[in-house]
BALOBA-1460 file (C-alpha; in Angstrom, 3 decimals):
// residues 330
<rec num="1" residu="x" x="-4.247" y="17.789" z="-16.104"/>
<rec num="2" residu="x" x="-4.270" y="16.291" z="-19.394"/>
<rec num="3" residu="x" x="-4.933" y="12.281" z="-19.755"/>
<rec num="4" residu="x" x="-1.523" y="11.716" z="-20.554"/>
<rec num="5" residu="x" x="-0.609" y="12.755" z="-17.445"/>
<rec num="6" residu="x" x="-2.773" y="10.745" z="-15.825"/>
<rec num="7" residu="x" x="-1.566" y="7.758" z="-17.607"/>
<rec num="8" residu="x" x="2.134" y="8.710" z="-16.634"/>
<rec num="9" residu="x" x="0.965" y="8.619" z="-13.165"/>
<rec num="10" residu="x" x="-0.146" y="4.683" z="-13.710"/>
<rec num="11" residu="x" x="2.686" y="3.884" z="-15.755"/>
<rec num="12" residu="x" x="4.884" y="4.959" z="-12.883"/>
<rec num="13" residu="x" x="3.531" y="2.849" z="-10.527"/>
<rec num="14" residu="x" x="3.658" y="-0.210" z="-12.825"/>
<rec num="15" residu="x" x="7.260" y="1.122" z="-13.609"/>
<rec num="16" residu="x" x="7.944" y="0.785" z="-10.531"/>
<rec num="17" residu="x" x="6.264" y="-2.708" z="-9.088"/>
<rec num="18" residu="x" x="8.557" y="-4.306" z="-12.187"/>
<rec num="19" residu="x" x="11.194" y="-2.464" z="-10.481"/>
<rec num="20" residu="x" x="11.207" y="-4.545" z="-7.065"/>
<rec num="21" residu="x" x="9.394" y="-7.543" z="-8.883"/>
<rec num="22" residu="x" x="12.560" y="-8.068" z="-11.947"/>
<rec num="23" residu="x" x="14.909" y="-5.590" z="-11.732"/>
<rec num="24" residu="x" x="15.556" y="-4.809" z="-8.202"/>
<rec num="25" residu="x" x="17.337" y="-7.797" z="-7.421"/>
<rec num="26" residu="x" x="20.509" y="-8.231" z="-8.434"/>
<rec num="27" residu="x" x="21.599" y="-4.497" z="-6.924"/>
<rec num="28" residu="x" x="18.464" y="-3.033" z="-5.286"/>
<rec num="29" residu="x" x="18.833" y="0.063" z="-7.589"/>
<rec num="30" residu="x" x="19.400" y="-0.864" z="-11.507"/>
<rec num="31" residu="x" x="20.557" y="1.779" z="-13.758"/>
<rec num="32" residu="x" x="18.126" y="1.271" z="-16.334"/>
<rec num="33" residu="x" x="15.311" y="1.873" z="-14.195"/>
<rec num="34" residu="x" x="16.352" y="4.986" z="-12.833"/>
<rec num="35" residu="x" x="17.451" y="5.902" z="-16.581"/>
<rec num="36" residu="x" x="13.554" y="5.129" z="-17.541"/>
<rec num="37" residu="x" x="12.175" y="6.816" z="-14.675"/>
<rec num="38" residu="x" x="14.352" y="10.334" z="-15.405"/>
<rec num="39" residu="x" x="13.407" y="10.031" z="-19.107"/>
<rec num="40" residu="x" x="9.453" y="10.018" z="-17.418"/>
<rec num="41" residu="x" x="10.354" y="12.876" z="-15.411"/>
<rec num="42" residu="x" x="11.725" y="15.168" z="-18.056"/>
<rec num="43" residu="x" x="8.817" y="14.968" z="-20.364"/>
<rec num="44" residu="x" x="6.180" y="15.360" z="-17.559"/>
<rec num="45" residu="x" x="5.781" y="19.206" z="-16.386"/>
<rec num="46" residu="x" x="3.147" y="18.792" z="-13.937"/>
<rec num="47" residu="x" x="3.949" y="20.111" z="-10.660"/>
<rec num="48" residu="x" x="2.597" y="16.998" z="-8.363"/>
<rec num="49" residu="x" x="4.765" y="14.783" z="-10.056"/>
<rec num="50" residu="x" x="7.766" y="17.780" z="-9.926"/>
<rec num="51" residu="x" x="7.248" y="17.735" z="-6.129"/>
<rec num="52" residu="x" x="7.458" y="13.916" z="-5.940"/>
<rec num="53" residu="x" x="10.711" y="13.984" z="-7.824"/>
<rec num="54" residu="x" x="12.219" y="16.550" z="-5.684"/>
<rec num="55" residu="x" x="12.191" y="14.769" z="-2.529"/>
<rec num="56" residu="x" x="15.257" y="13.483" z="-0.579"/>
<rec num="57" residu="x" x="15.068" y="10.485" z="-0.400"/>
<rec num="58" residu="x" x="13.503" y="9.913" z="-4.172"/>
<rec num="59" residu="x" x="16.238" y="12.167" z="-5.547"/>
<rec num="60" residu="x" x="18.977" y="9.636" z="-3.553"/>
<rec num="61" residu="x" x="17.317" y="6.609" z="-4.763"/>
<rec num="62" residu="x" x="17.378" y="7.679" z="-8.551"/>
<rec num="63" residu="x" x="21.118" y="9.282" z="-7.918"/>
<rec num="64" residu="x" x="22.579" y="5.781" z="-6.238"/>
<rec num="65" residu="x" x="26.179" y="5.628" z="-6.797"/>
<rec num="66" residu="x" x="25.632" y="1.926" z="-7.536"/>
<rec num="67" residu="x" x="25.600" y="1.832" z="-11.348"/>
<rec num="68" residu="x" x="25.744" y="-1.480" z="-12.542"/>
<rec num="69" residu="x" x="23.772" y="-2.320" z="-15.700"/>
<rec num="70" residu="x" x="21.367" y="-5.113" z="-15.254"/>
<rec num="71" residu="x" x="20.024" y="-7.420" z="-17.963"/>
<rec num="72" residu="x" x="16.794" y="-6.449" z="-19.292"/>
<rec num="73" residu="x" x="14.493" y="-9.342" z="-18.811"/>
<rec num="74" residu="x" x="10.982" y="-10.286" z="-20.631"/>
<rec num="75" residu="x" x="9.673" y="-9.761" z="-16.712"/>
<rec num="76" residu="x" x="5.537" y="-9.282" z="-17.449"/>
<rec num="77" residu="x" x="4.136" y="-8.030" z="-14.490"/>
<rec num="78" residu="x" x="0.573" y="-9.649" z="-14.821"/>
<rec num="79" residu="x" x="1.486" y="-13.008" z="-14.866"/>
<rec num="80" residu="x" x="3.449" y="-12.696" z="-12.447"/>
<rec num="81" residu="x" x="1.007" y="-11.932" z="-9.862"/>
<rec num="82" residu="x" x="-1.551" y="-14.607" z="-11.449"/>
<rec num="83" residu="x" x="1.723" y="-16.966" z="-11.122"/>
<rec num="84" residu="x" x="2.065" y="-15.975" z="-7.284"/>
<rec num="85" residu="x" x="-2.106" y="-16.141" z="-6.738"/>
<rec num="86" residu="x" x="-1.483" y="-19.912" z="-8.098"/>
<rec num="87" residu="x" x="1.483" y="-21.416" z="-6.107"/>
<rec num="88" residu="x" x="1.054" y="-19.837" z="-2.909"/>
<rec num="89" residu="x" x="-2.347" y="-19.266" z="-2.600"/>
<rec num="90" residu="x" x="-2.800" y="-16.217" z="-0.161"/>
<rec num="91" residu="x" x="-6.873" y="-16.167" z="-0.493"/>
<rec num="92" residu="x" x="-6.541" y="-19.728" z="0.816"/>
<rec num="93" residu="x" x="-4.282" y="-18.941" z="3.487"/>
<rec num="94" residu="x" x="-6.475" y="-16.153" z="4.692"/>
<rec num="95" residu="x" x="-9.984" y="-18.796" z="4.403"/>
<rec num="96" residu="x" x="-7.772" y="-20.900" z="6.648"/>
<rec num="97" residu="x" x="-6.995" y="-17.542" z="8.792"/>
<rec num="98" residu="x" x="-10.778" y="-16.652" z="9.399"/>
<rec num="99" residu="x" x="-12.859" y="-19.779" z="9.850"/>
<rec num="100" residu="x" x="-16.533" y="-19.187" z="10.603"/>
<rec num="101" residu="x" x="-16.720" y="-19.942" z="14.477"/>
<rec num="102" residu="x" x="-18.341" y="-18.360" z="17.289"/>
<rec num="103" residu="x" x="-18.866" y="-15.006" z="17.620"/>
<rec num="104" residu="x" x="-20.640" y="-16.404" z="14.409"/>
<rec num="105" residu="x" x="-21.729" y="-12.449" z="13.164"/>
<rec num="106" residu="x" x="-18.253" y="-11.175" z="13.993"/>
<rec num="107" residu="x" x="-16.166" y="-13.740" z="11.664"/>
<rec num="108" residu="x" x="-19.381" y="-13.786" z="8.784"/>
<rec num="109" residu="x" x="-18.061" y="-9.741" z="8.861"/>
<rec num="110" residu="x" x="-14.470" y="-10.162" z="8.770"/>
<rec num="111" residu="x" x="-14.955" y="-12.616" z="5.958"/>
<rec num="112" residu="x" x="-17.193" y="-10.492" z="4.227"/>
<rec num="113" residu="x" x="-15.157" y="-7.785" z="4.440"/>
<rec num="114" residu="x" x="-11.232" y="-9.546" z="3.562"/>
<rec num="115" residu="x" x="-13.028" y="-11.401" z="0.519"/>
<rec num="116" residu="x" x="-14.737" y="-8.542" z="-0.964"/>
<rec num="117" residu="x" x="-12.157" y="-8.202" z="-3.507"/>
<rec num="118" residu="x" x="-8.779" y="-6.630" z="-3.633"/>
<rec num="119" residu="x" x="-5.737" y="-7.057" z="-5.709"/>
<rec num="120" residu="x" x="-3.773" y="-8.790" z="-2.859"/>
<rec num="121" residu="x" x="-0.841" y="-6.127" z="-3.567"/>
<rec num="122" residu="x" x="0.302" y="-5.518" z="0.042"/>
<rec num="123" residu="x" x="0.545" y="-9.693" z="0.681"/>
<rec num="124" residu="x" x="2.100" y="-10.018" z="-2.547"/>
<rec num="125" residu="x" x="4.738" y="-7.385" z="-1.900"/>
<rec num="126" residu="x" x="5.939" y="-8.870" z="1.182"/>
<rec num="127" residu="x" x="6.145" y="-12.423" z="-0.288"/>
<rec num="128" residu="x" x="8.324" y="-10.338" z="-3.632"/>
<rec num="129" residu="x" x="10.739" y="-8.723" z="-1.272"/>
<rec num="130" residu="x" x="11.176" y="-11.945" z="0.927"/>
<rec num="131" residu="x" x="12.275" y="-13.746" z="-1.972"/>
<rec num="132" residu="x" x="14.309" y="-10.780" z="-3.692"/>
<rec num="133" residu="x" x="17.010" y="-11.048" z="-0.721"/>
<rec num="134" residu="x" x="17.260" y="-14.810" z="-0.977"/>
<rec num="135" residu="x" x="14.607" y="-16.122" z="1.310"/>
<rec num="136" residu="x" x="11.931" y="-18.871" z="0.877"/>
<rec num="137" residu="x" x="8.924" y="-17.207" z="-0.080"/>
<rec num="138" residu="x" x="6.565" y="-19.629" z="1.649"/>
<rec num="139" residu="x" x="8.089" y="-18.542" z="5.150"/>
<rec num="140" residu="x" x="6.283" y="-15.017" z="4.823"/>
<rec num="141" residu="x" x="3.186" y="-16.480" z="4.012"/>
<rec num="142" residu="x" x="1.797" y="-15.449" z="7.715"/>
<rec num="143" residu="x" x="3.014" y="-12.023" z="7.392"/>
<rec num="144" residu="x" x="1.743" y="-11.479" z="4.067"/>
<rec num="145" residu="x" x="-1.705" y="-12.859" z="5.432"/>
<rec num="146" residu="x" x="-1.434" y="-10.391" z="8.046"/>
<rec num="147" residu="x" x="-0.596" y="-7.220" z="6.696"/>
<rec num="148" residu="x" x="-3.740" y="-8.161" z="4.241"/>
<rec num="149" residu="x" x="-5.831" y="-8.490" z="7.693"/>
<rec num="150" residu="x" x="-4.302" y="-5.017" z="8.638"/>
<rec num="151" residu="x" x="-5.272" y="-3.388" z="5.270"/>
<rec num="152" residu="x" x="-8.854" y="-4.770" z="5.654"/>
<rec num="153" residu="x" x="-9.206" y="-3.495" z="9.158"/>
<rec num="154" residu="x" x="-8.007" y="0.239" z="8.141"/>
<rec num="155" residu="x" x="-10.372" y="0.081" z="5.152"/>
<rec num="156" residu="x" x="-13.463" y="-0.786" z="7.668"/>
<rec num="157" residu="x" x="-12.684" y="1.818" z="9.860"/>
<rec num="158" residu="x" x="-12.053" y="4.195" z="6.856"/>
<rec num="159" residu="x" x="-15.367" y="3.707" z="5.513"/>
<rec num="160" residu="x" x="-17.430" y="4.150" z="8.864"/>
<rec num="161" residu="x" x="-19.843" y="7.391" z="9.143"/>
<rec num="162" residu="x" x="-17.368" y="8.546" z="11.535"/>
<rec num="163" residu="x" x="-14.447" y="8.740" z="9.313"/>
<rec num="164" residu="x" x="-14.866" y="8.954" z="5.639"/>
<rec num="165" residu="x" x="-18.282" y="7.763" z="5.605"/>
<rec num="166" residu="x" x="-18.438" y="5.725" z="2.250"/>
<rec num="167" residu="x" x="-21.609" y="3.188" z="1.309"/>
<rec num="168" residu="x" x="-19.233" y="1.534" z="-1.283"/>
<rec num="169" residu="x" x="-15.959" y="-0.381" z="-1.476"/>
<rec num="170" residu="x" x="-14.798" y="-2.964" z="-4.435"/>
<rec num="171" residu="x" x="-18.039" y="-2.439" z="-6.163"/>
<rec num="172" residu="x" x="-19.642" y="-4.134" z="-2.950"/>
<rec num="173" residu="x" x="-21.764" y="-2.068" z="0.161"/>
<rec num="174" residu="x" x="-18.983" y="-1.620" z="3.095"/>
<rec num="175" residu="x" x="-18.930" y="-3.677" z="5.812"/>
<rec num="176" residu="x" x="-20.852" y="-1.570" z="8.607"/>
<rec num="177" residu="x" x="-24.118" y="-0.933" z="5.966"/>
<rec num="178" residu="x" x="-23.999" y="-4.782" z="6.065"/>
<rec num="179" residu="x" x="-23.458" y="-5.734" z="9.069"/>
<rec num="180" residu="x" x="-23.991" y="-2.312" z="11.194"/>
<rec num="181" residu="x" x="-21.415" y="-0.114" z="12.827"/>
<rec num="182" residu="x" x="-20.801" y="-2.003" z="15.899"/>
<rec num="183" residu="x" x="-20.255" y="-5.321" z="14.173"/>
<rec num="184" residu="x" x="-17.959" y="-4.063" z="11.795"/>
<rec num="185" residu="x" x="-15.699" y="-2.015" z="14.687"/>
<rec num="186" residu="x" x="-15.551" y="-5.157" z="16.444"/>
<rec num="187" residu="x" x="-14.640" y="-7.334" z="13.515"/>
<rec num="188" residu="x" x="-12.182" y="-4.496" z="12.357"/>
<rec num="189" residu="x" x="-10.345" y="-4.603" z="15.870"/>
<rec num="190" residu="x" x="-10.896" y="-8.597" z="15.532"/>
<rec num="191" residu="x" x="-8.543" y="-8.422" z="12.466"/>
<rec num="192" residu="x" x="-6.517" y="-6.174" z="14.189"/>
<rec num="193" residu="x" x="-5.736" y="-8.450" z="16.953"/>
<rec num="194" residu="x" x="-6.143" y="-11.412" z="14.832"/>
<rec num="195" residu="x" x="-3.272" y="-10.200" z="12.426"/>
<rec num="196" residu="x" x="-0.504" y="-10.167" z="15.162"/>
<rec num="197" residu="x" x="-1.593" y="-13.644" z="16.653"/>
<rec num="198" residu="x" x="-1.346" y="-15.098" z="13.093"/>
<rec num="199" residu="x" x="2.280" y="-13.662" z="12.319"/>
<rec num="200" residu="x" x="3.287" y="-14.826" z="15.806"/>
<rec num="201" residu="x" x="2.707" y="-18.277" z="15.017"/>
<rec num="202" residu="x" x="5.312" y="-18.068" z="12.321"/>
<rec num="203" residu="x" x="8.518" y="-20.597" z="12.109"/>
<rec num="204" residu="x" x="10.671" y="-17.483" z="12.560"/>
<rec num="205" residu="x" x="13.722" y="-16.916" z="14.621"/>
<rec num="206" residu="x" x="12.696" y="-14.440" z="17.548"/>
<rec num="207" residu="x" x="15.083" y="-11.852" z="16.140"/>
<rec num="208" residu="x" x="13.092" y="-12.028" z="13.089"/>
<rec num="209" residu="x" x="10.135" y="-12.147" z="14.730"/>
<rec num="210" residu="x" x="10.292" y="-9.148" z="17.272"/>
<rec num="211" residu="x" x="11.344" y="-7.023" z="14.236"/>
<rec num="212" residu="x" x="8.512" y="-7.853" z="11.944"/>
<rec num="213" residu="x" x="5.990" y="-6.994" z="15.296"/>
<rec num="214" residu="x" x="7.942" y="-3.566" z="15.854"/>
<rec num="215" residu="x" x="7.567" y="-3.007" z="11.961"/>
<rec num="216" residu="x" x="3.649" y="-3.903" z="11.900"/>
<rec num="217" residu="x" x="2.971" y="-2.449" z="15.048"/>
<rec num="218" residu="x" x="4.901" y="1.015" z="13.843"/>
<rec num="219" residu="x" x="3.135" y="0.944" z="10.784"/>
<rec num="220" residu="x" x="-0.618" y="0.841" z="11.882"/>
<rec num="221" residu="x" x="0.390" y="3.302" z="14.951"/>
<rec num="222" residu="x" x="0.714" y="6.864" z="16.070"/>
<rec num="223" residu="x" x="3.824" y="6.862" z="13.805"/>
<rec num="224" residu="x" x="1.772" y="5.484" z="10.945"/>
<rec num="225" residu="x" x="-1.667" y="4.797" z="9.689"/>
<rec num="226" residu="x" x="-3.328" y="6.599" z="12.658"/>
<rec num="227" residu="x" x="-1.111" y="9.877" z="12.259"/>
<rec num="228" residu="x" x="-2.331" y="9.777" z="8.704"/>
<rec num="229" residu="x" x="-5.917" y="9.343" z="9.350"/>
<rec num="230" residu="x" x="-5.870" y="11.474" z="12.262"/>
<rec num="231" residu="x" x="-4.395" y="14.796" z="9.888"/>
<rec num="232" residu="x" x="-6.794" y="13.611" z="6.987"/>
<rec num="233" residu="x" x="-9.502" y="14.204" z="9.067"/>
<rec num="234" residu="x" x="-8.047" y="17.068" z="10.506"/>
<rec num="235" residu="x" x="-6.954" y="18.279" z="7.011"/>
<rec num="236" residu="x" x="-11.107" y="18.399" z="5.666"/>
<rec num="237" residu="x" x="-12.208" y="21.901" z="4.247"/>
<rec num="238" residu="x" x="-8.950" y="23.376" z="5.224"/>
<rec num="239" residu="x" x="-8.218" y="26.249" z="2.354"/>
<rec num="240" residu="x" x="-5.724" y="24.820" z="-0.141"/>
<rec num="241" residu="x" x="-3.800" y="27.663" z="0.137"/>
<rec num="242" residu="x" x="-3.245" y="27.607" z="4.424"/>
<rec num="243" residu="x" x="-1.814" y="24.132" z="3.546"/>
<rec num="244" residu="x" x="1.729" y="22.782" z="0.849"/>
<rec num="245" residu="x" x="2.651" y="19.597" z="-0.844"/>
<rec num="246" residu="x" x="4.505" y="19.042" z="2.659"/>
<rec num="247" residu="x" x="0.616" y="18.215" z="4.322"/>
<rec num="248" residu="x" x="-0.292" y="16.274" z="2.045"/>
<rec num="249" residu="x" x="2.472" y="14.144" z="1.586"/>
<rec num="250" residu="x" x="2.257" y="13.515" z="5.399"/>
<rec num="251" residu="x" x="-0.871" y="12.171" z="5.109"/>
<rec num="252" residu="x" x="-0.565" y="10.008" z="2.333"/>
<rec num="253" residu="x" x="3.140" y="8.551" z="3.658"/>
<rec num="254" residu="x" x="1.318" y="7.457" z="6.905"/>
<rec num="255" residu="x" x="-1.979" y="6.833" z="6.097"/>
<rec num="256" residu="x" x="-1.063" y="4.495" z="2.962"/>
<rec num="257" residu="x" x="2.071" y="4.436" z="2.355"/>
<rec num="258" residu="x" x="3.231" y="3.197" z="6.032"/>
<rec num="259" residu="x" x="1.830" y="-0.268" z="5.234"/>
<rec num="260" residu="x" x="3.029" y="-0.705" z="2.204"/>
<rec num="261" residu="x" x="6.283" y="-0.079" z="3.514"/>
<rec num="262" residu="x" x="6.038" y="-2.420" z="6.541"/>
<rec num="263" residu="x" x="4.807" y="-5.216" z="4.003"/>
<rec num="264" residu="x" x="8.154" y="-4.696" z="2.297"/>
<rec num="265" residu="x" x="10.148" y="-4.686" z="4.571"/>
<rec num="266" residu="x" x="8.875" y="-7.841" z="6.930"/>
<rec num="267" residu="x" x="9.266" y="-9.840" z="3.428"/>
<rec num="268" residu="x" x="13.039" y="-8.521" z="3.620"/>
<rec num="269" residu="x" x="13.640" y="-9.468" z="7.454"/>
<rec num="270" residu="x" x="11.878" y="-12.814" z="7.194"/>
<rec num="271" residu="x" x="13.752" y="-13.344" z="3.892"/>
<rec num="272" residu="x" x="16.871" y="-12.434" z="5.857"/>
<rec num="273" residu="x" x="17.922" y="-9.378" z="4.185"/>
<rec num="274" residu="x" x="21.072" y="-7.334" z="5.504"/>
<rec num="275" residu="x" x="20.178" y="-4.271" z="7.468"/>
<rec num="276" residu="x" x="21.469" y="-2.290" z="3.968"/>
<rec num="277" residu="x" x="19.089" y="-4.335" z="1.866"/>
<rec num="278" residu="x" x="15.921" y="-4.014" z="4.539"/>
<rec num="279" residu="x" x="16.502" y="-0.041" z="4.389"/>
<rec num="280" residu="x" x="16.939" y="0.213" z="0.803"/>
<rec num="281" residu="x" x="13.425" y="-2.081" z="0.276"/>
<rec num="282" residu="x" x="12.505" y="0.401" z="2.968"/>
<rec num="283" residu="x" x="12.947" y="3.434" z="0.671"/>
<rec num="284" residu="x" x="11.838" y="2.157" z="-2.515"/>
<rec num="285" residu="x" x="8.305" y="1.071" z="-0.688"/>
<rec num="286" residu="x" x="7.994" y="4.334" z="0.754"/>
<rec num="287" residu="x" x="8.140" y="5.976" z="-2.993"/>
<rec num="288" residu="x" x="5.749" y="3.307" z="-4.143"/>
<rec num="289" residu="x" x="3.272" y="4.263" z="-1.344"/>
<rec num="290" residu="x" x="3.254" y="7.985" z="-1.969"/>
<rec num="291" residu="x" x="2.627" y="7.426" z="-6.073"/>
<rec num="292" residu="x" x="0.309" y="5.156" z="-4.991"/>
<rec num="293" residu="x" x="-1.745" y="7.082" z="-3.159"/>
<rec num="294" residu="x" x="-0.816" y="10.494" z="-6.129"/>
<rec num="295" residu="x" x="-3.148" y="8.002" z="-8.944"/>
<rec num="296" residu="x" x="-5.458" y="7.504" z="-6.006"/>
<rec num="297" residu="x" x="-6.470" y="11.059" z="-6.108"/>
<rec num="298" residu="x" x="-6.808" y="11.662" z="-9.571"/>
<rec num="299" residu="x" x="-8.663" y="8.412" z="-10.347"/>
<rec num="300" residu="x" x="-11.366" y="9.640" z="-7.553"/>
<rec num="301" residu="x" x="-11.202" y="12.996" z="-9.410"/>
<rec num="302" residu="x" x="-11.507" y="11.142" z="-13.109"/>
<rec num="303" residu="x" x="-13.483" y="7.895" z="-12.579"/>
<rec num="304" residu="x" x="-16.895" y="6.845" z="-11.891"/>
<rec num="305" residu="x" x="-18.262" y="5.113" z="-8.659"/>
<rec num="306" residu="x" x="-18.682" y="1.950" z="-11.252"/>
<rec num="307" residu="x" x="-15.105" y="2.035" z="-12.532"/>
<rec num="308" residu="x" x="-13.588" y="2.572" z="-9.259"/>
<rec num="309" residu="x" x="-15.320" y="0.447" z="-7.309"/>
<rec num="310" residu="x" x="-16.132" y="2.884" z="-4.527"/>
<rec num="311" residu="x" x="-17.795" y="6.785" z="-4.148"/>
<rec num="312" residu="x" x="-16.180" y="8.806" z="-6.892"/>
<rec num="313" residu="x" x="-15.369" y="12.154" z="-6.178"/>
<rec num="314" residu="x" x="-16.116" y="11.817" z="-2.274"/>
<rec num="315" residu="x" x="-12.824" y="13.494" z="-1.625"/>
<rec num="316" residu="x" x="-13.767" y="16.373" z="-3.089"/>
<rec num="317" residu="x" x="-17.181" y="17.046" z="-1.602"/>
<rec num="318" residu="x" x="-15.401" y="16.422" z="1.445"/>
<rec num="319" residu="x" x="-13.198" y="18.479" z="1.489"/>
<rec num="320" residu="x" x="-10.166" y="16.310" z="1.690"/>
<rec num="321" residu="x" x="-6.553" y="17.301" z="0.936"/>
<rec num="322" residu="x" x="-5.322" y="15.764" z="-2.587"/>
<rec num="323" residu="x" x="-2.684" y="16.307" z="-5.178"/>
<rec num="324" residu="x" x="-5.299" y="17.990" z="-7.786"/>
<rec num="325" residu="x" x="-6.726" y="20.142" z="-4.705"/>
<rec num="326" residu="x" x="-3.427" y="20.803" z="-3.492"/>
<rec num="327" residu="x" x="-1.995" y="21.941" z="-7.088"/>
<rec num="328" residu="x" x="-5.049" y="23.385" z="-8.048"/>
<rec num="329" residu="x" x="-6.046" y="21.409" z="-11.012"/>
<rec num="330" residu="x" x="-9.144" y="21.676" z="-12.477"/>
């Protein structure tokens, strides 16, 4: 794959974050982005990004009968998220989250391991979509904290012997070669549990409430992260050509994509979205999830350990199912 495929593959995903961060709100589906997004898809002839396009429910999200022109705006997505990191603090919320108490080893891990870095996107997201249907943003501060807790706990478990086996994660050594394997099981299933009790002390109506547990719950479950780990691992040194696009997009849907999508759509419940607006959030997270997870793949196949931040080209030696194994590029 040439690099200016590659590139399309990270300008769609910034394409798309301005989508739900400016342009989504007026309509949920603005003309001009679709227009941009087609104009993408014409010009690009590789077949990962074909199959992407192809899909249902991408193909009914660019084809919305709603065709209202929206203003362009000078929307910069950068400071934007350096604007949200500023008034509502999420790494302070989360330092207020995890205090260092007794078990003393099990919080110094789940610290360690929330504060290692990130880009905050999954926190950020739900705050976005809480305010894009009219809510106050500062009401889905818990969530937001919690789906962050969530995505900390999946990458713990992710990086254990036992699953993906990975030293390295945000340029720092992974939680269990710091703190061992049990400690960093019980501080991932500490997060775990630690994630719900948070978002159930939210000012939320219990309407509201219930339906961002079910959406959590769903999304770190058998119907979500889980069923996507569970065929990854499943998935290693199968042949590429026993397996289609179909496999791999299951896998990337649940094992990434899932909470991405919850953290959407909480923001939209708590923000008190119609059911209309939550689904249509819903869909437009689930697209973001899957190309988020497509550049995920060919960065591991096209970046080093140093500019990653993590084991380059594990995948591969493993075995794993990705878009450039799946497509057969080389």
């Amino acid at each position: 794959m040439e690099a200016q495929n590659i590139f399309l593959y990270l300008l769609l995903f910034l394409l798309s974050l301005h989508f739900v961060f400016a342009t989504l709100k007026p309509r949920l589906s603005p003309a001009n982005t679709r227009r941009l997004i087609r104009l993408f898809h014409r010009r690009n002839k590789s077949p990962a990004a074909s199959s992407f396009f192809v899909r249902k429910d991408v193909r009914e999200f660019l084809d919305s009968s709603n065709q209202r022109e929206t203003k362009d705006d000078d929307f910069d997505f950068k400071p934007y998220m350096i604007s949200k990191a500023e008034t509502i603090n999420i790494n302070r919320a989360l330092d207020e989250a995890i205090p260092l108490i007794e078990p003393l080893n099990i919080y110094k891990a789940m610290r360690y391991a929330i504060f290692a870095g990130g880009k905050r996107i999954r926190p950020i997201l739900c705050l976005a979509a809480c305010e894009l249907v009219g809510g106050e943003e500062r009401s889905a501060i818990r969530a937001a904290c919690s789906v962050e807790m969530i995505h900390t706990m999946s990458l713990i478990k992710d990086d254990l012997p036992c699953m993906d086996n990975d030293d390295l994660r945000r340029g720092k050594p992974t939680t269990h070669k710091v703190f061992g394997e049990s400690v960093a099981i019980l501080s991932g299933g500490a997060l775990l549990a630690l994630a719900l009790e948070h978002l159930t002390e939210a000012d939320l109506s219990p309407k509201k409430m219930v339906r961002a547990v079910q959406e959590l719950a769903k999304s770190i479950g058998t119907k979500g992260l889980v069923a996507g780990q569970a065929k990854d691992l499943s998935s290693e040194g199968l042949d590429p050509n026993d397996v289609g696009l179909e496999d791999l997009e299951y896998i990337h849907v649940h094992k990434t994509g899932s909470l991405l999508e919850a953290s959407a759509v909480i923001g939209a419940v708590i923000g008190g979205g119609s059911e209309e607006e939550v689904e249509k959030v819903r869909s437009f997270a689930r697209c973001i999830g899957l190309l988020f997870q497509v550049v995920d793949d060919i960065l591991d196949e096209t970046k080093s350990s140093e500019e990653l931040g993590k084991t380059a080209g594990k995948d591969k030696v493993a075995g794993k199912l990705t878009y450039p194994k799946v497509i057969n590029w080389s």
